[in-house]
N, C-alpha and C positions, 0 to 999 in steps of 0.2 A: 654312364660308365661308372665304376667301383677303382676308385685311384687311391693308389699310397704315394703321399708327396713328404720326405726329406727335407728335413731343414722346413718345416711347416712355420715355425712361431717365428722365423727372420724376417727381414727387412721384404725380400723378393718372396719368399716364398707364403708370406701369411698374407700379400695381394695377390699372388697365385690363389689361394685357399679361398677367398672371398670372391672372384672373379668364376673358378667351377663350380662355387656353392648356387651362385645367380645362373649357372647355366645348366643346374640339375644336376650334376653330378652328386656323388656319394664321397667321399672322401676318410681318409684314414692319416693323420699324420704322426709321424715319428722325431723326434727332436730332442739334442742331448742336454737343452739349457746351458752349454757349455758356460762360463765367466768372461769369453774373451770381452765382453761390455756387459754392460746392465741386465741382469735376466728379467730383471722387470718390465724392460720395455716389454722382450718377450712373451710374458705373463699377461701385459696387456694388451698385446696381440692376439693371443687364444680368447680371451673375453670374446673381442670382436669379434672374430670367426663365430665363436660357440654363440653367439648373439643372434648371429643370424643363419647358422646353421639348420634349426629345429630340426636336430637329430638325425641328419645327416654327417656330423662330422665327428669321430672323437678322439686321440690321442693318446699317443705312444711315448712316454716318454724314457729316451736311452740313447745310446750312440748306435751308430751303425756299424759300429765296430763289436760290438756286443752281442754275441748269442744268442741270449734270453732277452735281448729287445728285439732282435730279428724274428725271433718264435713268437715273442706276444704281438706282431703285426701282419705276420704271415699268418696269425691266428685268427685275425678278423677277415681274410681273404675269401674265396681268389680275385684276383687283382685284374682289372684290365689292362691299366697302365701301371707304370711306376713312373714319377718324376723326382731327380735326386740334387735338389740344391743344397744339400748338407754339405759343410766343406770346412775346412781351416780356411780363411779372407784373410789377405792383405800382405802383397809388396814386401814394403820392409820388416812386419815382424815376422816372416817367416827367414830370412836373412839370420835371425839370434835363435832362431827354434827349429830348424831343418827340421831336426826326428819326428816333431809332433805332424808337421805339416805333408811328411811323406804319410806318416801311419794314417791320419785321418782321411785325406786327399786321395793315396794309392789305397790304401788297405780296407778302408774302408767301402772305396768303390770293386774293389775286389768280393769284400765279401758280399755285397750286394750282386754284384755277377752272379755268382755262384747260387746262388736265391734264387734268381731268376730262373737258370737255366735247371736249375732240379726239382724248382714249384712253381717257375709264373709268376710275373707275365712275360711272355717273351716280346712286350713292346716297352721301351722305355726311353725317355727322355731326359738326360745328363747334362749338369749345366758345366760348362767351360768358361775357359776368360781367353780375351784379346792379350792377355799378356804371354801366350803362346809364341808370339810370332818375335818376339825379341824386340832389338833395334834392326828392323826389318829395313830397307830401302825403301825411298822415300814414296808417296802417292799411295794410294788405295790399297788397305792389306786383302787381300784373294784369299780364300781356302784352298787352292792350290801349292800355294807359298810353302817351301818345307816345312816352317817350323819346328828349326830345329838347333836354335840360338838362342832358347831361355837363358833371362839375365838374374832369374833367382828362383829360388827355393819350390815358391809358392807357383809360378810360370811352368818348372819343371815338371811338378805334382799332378798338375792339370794335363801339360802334354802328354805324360804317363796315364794318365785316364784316359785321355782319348785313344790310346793302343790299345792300352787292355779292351776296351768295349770294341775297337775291330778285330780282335784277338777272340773274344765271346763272341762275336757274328760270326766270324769263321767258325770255330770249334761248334757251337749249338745253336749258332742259327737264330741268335737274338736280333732282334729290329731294336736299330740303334740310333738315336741323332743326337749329335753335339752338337751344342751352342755356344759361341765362343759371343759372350755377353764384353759388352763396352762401353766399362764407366756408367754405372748405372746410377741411378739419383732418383731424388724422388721423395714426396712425403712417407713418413717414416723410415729413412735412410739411415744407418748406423752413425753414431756420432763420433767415429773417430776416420770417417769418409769427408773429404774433402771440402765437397759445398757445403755442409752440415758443418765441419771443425771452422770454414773460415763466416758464414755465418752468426755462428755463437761469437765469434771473436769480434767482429764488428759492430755484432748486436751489443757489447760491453764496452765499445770503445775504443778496442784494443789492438795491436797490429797485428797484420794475417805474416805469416812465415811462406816467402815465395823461393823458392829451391831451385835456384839457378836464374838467368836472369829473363824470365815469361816467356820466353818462346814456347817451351815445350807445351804442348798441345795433347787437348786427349777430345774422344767420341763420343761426348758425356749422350746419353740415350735415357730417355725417361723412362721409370719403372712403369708404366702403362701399358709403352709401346714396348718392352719387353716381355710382359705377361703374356699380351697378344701374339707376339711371336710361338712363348714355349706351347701354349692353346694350339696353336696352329699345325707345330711341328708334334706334338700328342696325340691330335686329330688323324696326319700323316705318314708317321712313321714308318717307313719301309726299308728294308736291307739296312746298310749304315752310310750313315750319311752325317756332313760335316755342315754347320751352317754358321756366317757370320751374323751376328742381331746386332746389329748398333743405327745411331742416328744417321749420319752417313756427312757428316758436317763438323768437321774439329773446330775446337776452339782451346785457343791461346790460352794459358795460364793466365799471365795479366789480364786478356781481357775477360774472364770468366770473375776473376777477380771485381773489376769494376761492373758487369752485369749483377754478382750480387750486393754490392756499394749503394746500386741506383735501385735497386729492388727495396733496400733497407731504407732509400735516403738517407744515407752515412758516408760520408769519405772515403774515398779505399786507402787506408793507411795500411803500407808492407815495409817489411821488413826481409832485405834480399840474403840470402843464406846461399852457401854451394850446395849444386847438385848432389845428393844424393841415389847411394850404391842402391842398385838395382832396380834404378827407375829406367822406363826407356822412353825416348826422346820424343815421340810421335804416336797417336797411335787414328787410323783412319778406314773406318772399314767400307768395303764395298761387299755392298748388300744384294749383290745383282741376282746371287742363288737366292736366296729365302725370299728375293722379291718373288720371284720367277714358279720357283716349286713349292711356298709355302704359302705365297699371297701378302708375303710380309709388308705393311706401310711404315712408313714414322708419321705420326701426327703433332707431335708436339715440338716445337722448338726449343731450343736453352733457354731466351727470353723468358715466354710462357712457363716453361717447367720451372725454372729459378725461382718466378714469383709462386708459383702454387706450393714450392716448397716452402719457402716465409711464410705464407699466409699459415700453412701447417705449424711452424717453428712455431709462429708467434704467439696461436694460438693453446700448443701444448705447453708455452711457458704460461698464459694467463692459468691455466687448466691447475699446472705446480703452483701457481703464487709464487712463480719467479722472475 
């Protein structure tokens, strides 16, 4: 197949790029470089790809909010699929930045709607987040669950994309699935994400910042077993459809904490801070669709994934001479 994947040179999407390239596909990515971190990690993620591409793969670069980046990838078409993990990331800065995170988040996946349904492809696969569901009650989040108690910015942006794209299934007949991804992690992971920020911190000595007192819990899901999900659900795509992808295993704040301590062999020194606005409390997904209709597994556990991330970290600090 001939795929345009969004948000190509990020964290998810440039192991997406590197997984269809080993499975023959053809690929086209589009990516705005935004600043919100380093673009160089970015820059060193297109290497990789283009490394192993041998001219299968090449590169768009511009927002998806943009015209004349839409035209120059629409130009390399037509498309089998589209996969769109291009987005505004992250909780609380979208909390100081509402406007940016609606235009790129909604407007964005709008204008890509619109793309779709006037050139193709009419099959696409949209990444969502877990933070849909709110402070949901307690136990296993469903895709039936309303979803309709976003506690910020960024949670809203996302539920707003999942309407419009059944909003485009309806009106023209696009094949739609969302993934509401959960806590993703994973070598090459953004460094202002979680295991990655408390990582760096312990790997210097220095105290991790725990935001309320560790209970709260999240779905941390290794980017591997995420990849294989969206492959799956790209493979599948029919009418629209809604899928959870996460590990299907919460784990505590605290002890995520001390899993990377023992990964590092370093103390878990923290430092207990109040909760922070717009976090929610739990998050836990059941996986029973995307087992079911997509084939979806988990393979990796936090343990395991915790250390493959170190091994990663440690080694891109020898790599810097830092």
């Amino acid at each position: 197949m001939k795929i345009l994947v969004t948000g190509a040179a990020g964290f998810i999407g440039s192991r997406l790029c590197r997984r269809l390239l080993a499975d023959g596909h053809e690929l086209v990515g589009l990516d705005s470089f935004d600043p919100y971190y380093d673009p160089a990690i970015k820059e060193h993620n297109v290497q990789e790809i283009e490394a192993l591409a041998g001219g299968s793969f090449s590169l768009v670069r511009g927002d998806v909010r943009d015209t004349a980046a839409l035209d120059a990838a629409w130009a390399q078409g037509p498309y089998d699929r589209l996969v769109h993990l291009a987005a505004r990331a992250g909780v609380r800065p979208s909390i100081d930045a509402p406007a940016e995170y609606l235009s790129v988040n909604v407007l964005g996946l709008l204008a890509l709607l619109e793309r779709c349904a006037a050139k193709g492809p009419a099959r696409l696969v949209v990444a969502s987040s877990s933070s849909v569901y709110g402070n949901s009650a307690p136990g296993a989040l469903h895709e039936e669950l309303a979803a309709d108690g976003p506690v910020s910015p960024y949670a809203a942006s996302k539920r707003a994309g999942e309407l419009l794209c059944h909003t485009w299934h309806h009106l023209h007949g696009l094949h739609v699935a969302c993934l509401r991804f959960f806590t993703v992690y994973g070598p090459g992971q953004r460094p202002e994400m979680a295991i990655h920020r408390f990582t760096r911190l312990l790997s210097e000595g220095r105290t991790v910042p725990m935001f309320g007192d560790g209970t709260t819990s999240r779905d941390y899901t290794y980017v591997d077993d995420i990849v294989d999900g969206v492959v799956r659900a790209m493979e599948r795509v029919e009418g629209y459809r809604v899928f959870n992808l996460g590990g299907g295993h919460p784990v505590e704040l605290r002890n995520l904490i001390d899993i990377i301590a023992g990964a590092l062999g370093v103390p878990a020194r923290v430092e207990q801070l109040p909760p922070q606005a717009g976090d929610v409390e739990h998050t836990h997904a059941s996986i029973e669709r995307a087992t079911r209709e997509l084939g979806f597994r988990v393979t990796t556990n936090i343990e395991d994934g915790v250390a493959a991330f170190v091994e990663w970290f440690r080694r891109m600090r020898r790599n810097l001479g830092s």
